[in-house]
VEXPADO-388364 format. One record per residue (C-alpha): residue number from 1; x, y, z. Coordinates in nm, 2 decimals, always signed. Layout:
// residues N
@nr = NUM | x = X | y = Y | z = Z .
...
***
This chain:
// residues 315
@nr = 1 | x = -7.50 | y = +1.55 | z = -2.99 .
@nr = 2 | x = -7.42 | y = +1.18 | z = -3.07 .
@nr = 3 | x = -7.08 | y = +1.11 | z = -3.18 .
@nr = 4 | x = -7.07 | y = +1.08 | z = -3.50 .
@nr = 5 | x = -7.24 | y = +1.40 | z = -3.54 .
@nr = 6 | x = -6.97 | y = +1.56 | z = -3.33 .
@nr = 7 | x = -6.66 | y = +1.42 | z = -3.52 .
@nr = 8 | x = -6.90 | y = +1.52 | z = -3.90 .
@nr = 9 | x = -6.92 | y = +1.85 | z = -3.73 .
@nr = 10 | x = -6.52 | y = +1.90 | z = -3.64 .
@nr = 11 | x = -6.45 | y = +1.76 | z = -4.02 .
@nr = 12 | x = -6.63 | y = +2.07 | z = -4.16 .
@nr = 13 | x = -6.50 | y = +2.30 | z = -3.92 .
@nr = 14 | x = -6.12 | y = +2.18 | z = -3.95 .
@nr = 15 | x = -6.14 | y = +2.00 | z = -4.32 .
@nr = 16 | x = -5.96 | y = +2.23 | z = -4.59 .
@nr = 17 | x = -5.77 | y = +2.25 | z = -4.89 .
@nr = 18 | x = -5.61 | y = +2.47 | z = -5.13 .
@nr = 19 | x = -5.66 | y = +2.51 | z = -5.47 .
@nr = 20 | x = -5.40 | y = +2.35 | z = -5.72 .
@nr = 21 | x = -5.30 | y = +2.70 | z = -5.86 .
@nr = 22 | x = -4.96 | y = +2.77 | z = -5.66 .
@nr = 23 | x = -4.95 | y = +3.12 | z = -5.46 .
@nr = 24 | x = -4.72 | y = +3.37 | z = -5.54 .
@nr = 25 | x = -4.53 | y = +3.26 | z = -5.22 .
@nr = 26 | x = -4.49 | y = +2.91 | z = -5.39 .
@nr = 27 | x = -4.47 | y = +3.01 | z = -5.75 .
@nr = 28 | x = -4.15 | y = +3.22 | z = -5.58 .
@nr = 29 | x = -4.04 | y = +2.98 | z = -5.42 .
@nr = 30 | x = -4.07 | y = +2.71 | z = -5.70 .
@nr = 31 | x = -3.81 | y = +2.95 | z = -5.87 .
@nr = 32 | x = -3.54 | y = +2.89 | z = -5.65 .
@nr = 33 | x = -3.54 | y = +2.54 | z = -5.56 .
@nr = 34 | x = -3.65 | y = +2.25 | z = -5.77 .
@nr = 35 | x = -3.98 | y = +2.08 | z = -5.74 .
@nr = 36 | x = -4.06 | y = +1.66 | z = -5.74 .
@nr = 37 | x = -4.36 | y = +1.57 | z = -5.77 .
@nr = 38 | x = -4.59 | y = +1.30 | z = -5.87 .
@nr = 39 | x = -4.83 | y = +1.00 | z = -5.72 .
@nr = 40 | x = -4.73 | y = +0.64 | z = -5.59 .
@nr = 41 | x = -5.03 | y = +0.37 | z = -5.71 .
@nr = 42 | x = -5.12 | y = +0.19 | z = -5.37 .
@nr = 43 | x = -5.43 | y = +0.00 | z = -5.25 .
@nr = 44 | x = -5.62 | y = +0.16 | z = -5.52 .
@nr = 45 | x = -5.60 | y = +0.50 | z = -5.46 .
@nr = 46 | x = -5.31 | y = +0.75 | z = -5.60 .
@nr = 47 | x = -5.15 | y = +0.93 | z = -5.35 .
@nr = 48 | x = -4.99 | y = +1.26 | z = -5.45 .
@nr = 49 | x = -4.64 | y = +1.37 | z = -5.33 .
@nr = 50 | x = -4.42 | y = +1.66 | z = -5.33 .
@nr = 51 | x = -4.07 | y = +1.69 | z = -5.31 .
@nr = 52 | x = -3.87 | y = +2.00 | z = -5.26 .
@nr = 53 | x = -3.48 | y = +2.03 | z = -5.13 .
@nr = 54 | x = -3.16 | y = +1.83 | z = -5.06 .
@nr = 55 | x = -3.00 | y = +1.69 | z = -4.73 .
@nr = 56 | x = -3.17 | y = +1.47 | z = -4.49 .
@nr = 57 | x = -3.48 | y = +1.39 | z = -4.59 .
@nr = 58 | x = -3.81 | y = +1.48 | z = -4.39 .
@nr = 59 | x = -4.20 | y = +1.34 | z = -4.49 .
@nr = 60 | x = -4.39 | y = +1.57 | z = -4.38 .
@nr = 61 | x = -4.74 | y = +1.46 | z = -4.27 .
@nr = 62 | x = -5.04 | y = +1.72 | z = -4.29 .
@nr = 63 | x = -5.34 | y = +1.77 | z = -4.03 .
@nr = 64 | x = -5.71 | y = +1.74 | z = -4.10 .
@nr = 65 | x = -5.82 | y = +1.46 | z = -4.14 .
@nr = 66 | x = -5.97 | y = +1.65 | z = -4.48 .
@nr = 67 | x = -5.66 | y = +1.90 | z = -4.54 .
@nr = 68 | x = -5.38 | y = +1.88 | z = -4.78 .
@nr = 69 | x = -5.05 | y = +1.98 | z = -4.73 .
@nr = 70 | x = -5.03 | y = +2.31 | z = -4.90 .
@nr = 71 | x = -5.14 | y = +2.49 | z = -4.59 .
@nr = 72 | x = -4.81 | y = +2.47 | z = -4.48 .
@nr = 73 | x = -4.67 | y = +2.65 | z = -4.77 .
@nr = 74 | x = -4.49 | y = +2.86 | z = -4.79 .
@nr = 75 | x = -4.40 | y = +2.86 | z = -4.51 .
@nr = 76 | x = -4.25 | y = +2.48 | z = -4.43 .
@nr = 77 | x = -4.04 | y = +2.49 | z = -4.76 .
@nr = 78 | x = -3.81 | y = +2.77 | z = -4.60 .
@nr = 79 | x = -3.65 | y = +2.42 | z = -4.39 .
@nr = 80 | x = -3.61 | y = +2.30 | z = -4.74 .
@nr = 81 | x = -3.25 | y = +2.52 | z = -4.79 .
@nr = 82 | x = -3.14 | y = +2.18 | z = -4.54 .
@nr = 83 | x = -3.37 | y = +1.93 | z = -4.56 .
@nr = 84 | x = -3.52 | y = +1.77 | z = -4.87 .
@nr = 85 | x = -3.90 | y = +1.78 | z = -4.75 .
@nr = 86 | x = -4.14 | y = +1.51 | z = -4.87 .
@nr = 87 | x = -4.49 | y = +1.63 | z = -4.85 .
@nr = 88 | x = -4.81 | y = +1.43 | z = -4.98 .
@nr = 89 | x = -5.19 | y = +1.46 | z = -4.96 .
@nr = 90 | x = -5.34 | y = +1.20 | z = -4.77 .
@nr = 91 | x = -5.63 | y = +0.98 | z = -4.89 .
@nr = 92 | x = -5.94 | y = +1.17 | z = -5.00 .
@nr = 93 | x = -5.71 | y = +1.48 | z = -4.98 .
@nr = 94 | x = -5.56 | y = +1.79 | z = -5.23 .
@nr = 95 | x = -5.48 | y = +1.55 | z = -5.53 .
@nr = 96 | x = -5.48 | y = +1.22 | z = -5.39 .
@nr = 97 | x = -5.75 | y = +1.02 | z = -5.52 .
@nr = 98 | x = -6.09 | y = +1.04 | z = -5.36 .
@nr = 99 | x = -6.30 | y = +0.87 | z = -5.56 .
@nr = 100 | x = -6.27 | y = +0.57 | z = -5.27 .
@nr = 101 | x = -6.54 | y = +0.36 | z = -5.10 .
@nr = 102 | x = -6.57 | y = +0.23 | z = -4.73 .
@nr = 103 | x = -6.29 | y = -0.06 | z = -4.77 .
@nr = 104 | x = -6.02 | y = +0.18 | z = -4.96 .
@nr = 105 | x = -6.09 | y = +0.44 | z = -4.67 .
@nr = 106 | x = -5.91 | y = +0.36 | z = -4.30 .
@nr = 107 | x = -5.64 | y = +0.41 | z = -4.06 .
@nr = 108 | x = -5.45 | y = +0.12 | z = -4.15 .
@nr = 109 | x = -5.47 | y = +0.20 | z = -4.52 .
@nr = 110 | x = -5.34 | y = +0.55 | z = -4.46 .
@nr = 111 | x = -5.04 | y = +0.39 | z = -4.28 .
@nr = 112 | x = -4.97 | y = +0.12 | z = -4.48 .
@nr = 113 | x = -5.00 | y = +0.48 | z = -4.78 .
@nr = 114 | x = -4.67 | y = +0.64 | z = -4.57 .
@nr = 115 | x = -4.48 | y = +0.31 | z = -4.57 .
@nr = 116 | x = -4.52 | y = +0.29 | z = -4.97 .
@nr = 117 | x = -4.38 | y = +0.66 | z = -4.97 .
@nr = 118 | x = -4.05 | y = +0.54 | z = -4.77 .
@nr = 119 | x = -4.02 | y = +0.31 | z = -5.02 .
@nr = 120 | x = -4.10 | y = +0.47 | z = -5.32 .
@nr = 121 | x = -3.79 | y = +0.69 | z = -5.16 .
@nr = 122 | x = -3.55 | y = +0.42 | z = -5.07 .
@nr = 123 | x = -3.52 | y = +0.50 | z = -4.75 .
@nr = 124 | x = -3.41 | y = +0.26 | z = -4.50 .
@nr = 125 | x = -3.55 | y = +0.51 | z = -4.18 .
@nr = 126 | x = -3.76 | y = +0.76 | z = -4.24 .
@nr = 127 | x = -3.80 | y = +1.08 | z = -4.01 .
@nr = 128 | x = -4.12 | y = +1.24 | z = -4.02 .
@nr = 129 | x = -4.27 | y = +1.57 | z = -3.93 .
@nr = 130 | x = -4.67 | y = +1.54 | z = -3.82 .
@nr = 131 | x = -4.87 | y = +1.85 | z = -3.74 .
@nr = 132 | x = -5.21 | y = +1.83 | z = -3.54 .
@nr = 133 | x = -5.39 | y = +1.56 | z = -3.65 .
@nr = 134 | x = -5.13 | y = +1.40 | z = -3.86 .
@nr = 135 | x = -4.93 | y = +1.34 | z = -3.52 .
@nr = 136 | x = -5.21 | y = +1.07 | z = -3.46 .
@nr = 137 | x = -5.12 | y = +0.97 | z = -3.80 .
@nr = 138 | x = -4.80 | y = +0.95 | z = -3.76 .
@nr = 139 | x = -4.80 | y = +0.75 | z = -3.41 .
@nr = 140 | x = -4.97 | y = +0.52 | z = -3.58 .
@nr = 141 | x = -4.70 | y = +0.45 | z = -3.78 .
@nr = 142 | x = -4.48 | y = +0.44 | z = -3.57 .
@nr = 143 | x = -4.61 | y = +0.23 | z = -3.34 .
@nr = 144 | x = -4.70 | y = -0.03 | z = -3.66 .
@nr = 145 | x = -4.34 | y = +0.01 | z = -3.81 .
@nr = 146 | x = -4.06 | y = +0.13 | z = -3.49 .
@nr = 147 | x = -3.82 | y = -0.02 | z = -3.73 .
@nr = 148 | x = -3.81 | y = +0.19 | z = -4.03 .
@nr = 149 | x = -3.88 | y = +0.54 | z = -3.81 .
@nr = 150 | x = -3.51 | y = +0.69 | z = -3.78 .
@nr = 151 | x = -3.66 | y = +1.01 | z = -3.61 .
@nr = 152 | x = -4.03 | y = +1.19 | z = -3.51 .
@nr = 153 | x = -4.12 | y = +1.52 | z = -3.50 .
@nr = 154 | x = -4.47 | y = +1.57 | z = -3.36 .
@nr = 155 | x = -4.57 | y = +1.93 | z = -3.38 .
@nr = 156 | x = -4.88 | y = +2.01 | z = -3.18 .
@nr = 157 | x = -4.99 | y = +1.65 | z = -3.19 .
@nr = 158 | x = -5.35 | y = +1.61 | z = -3.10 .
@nr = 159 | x = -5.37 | y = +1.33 | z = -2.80 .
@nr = 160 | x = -5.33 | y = +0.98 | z = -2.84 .
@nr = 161 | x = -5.69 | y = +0.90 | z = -2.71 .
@nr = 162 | x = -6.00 | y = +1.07 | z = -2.70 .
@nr = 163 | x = -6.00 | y = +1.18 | z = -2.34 .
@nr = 164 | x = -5.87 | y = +1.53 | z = -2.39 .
@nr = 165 | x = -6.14 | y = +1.58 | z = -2.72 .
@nr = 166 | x = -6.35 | y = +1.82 | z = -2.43 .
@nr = 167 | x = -6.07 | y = +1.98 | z = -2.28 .
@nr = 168 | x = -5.93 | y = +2.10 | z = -2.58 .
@nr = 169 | x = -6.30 | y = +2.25 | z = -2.76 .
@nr = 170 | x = -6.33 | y = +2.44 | z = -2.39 .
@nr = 171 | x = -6.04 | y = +2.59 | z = -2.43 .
@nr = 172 | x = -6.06 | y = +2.68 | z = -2.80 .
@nr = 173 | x = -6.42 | y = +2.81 | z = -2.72 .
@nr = 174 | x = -6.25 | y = +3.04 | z = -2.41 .
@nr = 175 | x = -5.99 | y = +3.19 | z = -2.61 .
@nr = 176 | x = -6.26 | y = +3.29 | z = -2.94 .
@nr = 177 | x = -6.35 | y = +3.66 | z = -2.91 .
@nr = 178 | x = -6.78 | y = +3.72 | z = -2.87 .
@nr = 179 | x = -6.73 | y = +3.91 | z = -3.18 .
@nr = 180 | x = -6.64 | y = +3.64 | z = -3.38 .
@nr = 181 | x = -6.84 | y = +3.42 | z = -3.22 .
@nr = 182 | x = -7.13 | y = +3.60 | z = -3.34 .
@nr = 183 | x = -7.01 | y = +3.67 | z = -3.62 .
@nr = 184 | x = -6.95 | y = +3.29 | z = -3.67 .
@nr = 185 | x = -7.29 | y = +3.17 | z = -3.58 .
@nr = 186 | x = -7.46 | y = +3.44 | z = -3.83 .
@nr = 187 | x = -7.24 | y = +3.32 | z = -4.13 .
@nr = 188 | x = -7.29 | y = +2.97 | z = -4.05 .
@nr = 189 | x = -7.68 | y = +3.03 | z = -4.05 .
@nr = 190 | x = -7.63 | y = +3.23 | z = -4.42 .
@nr = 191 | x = -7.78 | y = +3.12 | z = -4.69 .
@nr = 192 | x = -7.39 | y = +3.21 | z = -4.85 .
@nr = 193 | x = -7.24 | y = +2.96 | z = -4.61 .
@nr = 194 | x = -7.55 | y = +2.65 | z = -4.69 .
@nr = 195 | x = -7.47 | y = +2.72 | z = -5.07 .
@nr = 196 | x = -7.13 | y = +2.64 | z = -5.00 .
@nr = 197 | x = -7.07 | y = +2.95 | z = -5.12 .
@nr = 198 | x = -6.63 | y = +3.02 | z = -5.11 .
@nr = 199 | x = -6.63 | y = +3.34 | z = -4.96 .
@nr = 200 | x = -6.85 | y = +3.25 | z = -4.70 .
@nr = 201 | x = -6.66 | y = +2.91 | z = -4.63 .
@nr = 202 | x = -6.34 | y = +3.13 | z = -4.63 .
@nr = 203 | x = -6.52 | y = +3.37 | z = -4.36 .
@nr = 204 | x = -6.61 | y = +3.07 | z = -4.15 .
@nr = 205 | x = -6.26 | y = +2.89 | z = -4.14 .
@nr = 206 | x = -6.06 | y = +3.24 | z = -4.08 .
@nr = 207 | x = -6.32 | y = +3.30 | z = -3.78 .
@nr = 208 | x = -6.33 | y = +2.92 | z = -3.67 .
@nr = 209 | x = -5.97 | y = +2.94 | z = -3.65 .
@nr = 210 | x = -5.89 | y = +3.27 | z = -3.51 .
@nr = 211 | x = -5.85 | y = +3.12 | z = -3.14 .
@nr = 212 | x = -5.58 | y = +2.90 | z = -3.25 .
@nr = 213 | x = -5.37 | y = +3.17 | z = -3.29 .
@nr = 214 | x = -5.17 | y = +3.40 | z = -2.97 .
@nr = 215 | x = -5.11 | y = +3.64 | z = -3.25 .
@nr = 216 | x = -5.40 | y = +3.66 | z = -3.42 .
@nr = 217 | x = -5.24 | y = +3.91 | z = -3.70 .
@nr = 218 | x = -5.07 | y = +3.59 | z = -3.82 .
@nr = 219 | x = -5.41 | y = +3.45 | z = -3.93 .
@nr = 220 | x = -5.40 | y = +3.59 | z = -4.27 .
@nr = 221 | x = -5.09 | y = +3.43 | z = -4.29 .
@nr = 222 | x = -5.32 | y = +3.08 | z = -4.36 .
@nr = 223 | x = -5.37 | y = +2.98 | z = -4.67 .
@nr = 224 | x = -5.72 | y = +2.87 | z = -4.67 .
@nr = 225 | x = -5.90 | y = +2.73 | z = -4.98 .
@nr = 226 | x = -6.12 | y = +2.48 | z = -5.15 .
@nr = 227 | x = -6.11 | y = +2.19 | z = -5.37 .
@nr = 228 | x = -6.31 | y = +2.04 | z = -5.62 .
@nr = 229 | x = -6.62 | y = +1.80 | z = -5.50 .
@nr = 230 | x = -6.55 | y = +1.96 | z = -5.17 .
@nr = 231 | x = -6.84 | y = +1.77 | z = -5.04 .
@nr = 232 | x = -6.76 | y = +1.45 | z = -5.19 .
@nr = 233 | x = -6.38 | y = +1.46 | z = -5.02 .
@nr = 234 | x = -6.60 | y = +1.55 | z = -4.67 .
@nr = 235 | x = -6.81 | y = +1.23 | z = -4.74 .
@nr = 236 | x = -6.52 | y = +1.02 | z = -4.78 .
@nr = 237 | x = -6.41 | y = +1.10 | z = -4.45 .
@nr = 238 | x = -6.68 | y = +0.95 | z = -4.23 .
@nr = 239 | x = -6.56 | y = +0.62 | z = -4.35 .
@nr = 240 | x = -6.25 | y = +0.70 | z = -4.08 .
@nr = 241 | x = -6.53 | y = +0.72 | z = -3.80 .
@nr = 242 | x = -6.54 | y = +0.33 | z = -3.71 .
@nr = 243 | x = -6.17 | y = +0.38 | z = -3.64 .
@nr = 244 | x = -6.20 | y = +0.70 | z = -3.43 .
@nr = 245 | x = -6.53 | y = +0.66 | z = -3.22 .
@nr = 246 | x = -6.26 | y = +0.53 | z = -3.00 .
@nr = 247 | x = -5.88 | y = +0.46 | z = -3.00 .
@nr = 248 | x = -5.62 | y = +0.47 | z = -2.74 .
@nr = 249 | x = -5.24 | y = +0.47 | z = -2.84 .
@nr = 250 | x = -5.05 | y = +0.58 | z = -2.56 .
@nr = 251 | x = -4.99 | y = +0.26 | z = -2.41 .
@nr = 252 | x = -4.88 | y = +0.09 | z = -2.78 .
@nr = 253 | x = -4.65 | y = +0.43 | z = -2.80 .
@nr = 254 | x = -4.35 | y = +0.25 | z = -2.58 .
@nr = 255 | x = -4.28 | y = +0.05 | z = -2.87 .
@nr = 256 | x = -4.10 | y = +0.36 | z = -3.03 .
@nr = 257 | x = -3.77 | y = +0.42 | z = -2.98 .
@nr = 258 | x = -3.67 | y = +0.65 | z = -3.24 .
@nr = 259 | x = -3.62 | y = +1.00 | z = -3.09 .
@nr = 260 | x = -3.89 | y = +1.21 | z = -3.06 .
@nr = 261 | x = -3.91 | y = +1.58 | z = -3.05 .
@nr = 262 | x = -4.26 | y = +1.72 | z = -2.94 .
@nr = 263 | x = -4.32 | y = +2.09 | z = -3.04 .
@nr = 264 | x = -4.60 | y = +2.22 | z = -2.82 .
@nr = 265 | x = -4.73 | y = +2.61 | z = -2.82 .
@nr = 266 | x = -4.85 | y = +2.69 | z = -2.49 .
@nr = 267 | x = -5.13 | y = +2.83 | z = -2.59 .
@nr = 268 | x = -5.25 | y = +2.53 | z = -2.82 .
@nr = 269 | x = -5.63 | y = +2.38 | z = -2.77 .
@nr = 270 | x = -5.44 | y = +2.04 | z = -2.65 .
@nr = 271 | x = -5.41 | y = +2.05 | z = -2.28 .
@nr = 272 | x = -4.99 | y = +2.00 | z = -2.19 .
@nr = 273 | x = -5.09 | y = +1.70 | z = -1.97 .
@nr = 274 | x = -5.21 | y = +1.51 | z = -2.30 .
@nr = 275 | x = -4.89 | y = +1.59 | z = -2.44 .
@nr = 276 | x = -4.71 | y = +1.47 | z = -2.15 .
@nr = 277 | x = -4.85 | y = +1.15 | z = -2.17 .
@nr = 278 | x = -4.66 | y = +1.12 | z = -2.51 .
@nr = 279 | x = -4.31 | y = +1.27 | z = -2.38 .
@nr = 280 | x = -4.34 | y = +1.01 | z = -2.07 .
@nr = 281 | x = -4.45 | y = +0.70 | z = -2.29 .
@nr = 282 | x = -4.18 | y = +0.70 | z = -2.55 .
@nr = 283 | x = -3.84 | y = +0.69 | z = -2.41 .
@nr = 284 | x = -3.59 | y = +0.88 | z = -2.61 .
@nr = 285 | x = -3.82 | y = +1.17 | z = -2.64 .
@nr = 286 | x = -3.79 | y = +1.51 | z = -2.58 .
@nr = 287 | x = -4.07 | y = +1.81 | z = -2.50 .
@nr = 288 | x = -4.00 | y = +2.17 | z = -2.59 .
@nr = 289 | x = -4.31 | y = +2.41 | z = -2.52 .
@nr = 290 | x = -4.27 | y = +2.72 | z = -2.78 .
@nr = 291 | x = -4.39 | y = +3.02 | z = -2.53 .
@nr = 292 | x = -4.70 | y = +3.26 | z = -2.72 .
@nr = 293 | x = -4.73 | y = +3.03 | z = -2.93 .
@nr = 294 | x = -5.05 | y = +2.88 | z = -3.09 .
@nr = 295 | x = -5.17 | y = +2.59 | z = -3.28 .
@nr = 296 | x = -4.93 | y = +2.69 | z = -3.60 .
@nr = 297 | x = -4.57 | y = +2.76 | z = -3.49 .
@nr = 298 | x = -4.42 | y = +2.73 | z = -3.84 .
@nr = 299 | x = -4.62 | y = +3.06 | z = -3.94 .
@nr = 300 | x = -4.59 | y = +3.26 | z = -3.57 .
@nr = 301 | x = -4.32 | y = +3.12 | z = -3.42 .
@nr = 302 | x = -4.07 | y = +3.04 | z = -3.71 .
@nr = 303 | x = -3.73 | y = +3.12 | z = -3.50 .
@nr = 304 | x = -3.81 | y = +2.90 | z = -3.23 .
@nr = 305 | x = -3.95 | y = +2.66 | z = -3.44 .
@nr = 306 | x = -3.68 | y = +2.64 | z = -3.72 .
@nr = 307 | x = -3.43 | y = +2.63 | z = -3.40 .
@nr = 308 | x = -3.60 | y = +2.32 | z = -3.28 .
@nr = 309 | x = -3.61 | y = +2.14 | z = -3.56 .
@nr = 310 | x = -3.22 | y = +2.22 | z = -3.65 .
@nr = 311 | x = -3.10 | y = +2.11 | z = -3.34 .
@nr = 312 | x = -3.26 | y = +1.74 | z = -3.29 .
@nr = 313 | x = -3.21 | y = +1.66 | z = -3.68 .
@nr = 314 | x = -2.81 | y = +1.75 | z = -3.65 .
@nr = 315 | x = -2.61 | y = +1.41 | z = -3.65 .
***
């Protein structure tokens, strides 16, 4: 399989959304703590943000590339009795604008998008929170701007090259039951699934990401949905492919000296040693690996997680 192929193939298994109704979860939540939201204009596209909280204040980057950043609700607002949480959809994403073409559609462009949010906030420093492939996101950032990063928080960070890509499919594909498996390749070959039917799409995604779980009885626990001109948003996204056929941070990742915090669960697809690499490039950094734990400790591993997070954003 060439590579574009491979990475057009790990967009549609990893590229969701949800649906702009809230959940009940949210809708709840929405009734005890007051809700910002709204979009920033930059380098023709509207990017859509959401606010939620008071105290320090935390931009919270989402995975994907393709999702949004309501999979982590509701779950990530319960930091937001501390923290004032700044989520927002990336490019192509949820409700940020997708109606982009090939020059409105890179990596640069989506970091330049997280520097207009810190200063459509006012904030000198930012601290950011990056899960999965937002970490790459976010060292992206930070390795462009070290100045305006006051702290990171990379949780389960994909790696800053490709190298570990095989690694970590090997051991997502060791951990996936031969039931599902099955099961997975018989939906996929559905006539459901190639009408882009939702239930089957929903069927696929709660199988394809059943491994990345070590308690798999948190799996409903994922919000999993689709938007609108679903296909469209996955078109948009090969655009990203000149810049990740092949990039290599971890050198470019000394230039950070903001602490760092890497949340890792041990039983996450991303090999420890890629992860390493990180903690051992960027000085003031430290690793904490979150024991039967998978690739989404905010849903199964909330104590250790919210402990985490508590004690490297106290003062």
């Amino acid at each position: 399989m060439r590579a574009a192929q491979l990475i057009f193939y790990i967009f549609l298994l990893f590229s969701i959304s949800c649906k702009e109704t809230a959940s009940e979860d949210e809708q709840s939540t929405k009734q005890k703590k007051e809700i910002d939201s709204g979009t920033i204009e930059h380098q023709g596209a509207s990017i859509y943000y959401r606010s939620i909280g008071k105290g320090e204040p935390i931009l919270v980057v989402h995975g994907g590339p393709g999702m949004d950043h309501s999979y982590f609700l509701p779950h990530m607002d319960e930091l937001a009795d501390s923290y004032r949480l700044i989520y927002f959809d990336q490019r192509a994403a949820g409700k940020s604008s997708y109606d982009l073409d090939s020059s409105q559609m890179n990596m640069q462009l989506m970091v330049e998008d997280i520097e207009a949010i810190r200063q459509h906030f006012s904030l000198e420093k930012v601290n950011i929170l990056a899960h999965s492939w937002g970490g790459l996101l976010a060292m992206w950032y930070a390795k462009t701007y070290p100045d305006r990063l006051k702290r990171l928080i990379l949780v389960n960070t994909v790696a800053a090259n490709k190298s570990y890509e095989a690694t970590a499919a090997e051991n997502l594909q060791k951990r996936r039951l031969e039931a599902d498996a099955l099961a997975l390749q018989e939906l996929m070959q559905s006539d459901a699934f190639k009408n882009q039917e939702e239930e089957a799409f929903l069927k696929v995604f709660k199988l394809n990401f059943a491994p990345s779980f070590f308690h798999r009885e948190y799996l409903d626990s994922l919000q999993l949905f689709f938007p609108e001109a679903y296909r469209e948003r996955q078109g948009k996204l090969m655009y990203l492919l000149p810049d990740l056929q092949a990039y290599d941070l971890y050198e470019e990742l000394s230039k950070i000296k903001a602490p760092t915090l890497l949340l890792h669960g041990d039983v996450d697809a991303t090999p420890l040693a890629a992860i390493e690499r990180i903690a051992e490039q960027i000085e003031a950094s430290q690793l904490s690996v979150l024991s039967q734990c998978g690739h989404f400790p905010f849903i199964e591993a909330k104590a250790a997680f919210r402990n985490s997070i508590d004690g490297f954003m106290k003062p």
